[in-house]
C-alpha positions in Angstrom: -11.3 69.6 35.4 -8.9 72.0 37.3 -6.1 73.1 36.5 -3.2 72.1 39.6 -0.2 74.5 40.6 2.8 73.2 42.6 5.5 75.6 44.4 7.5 75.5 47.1 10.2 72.8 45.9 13.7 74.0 46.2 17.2 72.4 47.8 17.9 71.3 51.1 20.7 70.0 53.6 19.5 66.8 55.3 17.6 67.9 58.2 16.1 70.6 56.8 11.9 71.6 55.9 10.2 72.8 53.0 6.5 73.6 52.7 5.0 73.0 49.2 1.8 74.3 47.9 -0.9 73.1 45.5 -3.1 75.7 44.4 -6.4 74.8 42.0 -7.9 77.1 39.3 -11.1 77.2 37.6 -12.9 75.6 40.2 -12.7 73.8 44.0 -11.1 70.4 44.0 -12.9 67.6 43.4 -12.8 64.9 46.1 -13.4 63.0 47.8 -9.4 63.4 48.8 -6.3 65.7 46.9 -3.1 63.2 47.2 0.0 64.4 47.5 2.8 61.9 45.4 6.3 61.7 44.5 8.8 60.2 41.6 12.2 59.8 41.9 14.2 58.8 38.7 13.6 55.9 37.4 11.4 54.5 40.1 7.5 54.5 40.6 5.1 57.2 41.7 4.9 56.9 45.0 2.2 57.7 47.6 3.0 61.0 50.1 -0.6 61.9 51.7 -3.7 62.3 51.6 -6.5 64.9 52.5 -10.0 65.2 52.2 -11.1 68.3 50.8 -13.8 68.7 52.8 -13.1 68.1 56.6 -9.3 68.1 56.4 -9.0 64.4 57.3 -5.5 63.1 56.9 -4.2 59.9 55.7 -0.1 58.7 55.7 1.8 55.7 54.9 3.4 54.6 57.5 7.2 54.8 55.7 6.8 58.7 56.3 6.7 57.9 60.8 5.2 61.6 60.8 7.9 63.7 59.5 5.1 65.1 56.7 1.6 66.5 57.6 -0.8 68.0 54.9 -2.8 70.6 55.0 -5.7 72.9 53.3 -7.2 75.8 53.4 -10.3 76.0 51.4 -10.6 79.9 50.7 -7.6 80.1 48.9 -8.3 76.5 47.1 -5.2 75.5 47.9 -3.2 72.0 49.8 0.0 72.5 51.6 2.5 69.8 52.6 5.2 70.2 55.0 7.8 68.1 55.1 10.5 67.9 57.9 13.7 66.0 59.0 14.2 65.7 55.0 16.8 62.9 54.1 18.7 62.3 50.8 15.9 59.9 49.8 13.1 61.9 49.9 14.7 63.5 46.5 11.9 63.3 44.0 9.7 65.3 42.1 6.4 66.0 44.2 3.1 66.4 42.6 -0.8 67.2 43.4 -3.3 65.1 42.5 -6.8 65.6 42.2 -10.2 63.7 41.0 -9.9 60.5 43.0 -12.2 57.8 42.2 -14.5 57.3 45.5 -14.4 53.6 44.6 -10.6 53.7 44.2 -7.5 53.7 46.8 -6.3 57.1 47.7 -2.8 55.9 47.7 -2.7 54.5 43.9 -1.6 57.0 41.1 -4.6 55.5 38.8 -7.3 56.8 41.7 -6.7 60.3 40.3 -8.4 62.1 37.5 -5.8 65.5 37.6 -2.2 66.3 38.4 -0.6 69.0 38.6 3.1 69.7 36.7 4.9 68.7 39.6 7.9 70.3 41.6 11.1 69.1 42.3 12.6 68.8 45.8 16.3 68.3 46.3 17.9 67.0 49.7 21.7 67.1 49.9 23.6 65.4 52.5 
């Protein structure tokens, strides 16, 4: 198991960008993908992206129409997310997940193993 790091969260007007970072000690993450999710009060964890660790495939859902891309850059064992054109609604506390089940969907919370302590992201309007 490794141990996930989350930065990067902070407060924004509408319109605005943030990049966050997950960072992974003790070892490389463990694929076959690192997901990237969020939780808003009183609401479900919801899917952000996806990427595999290994060749930097991407997956989306299609609610996000591009606005966030994810990244990773293996030497430093870290993911990045940016996320652009940020809206009221994309308020949420954003976490790293890691230790997907191959046999699992990428985009279900019980897919992964590890998460990381999450970071919160504010978008004002």
């Amino acid at each position: 198991q490794v141990h996930l790091v989350e930065s990067g969260g902070g407060l924004v007007q509408a319109g605005g960008s943030l990049r966050l970072s997950c960072a992974a000690s003790g070892r490389t993450f463990s694929g076959p993908v690192v997901g990237w999710f969020r939780q808003a009060p009183g609401k479900e964890r919801e899917f952000v992206a996806g990427i595999s660790w290994e060749t930097g495939a991407t997956i989306y859902p299609n609610v996000k129409k591009g606005r966030f891309t994810t990244s990773r850059d293996n030497a430093k064992n870290t993911v990045y997310l940016q996320m652009n054109s940020l809206a009221p609604d994309d308020t949420a506390v954003y976490y790293c997940a890691d230790g997907m089940n191959p046999s699992s969907s990428p985009s279900t919370t019980r897919a992964y193993a590890f998460w990381g302590q999450g970071t919160q992201v504010t978008v004002s309007s």
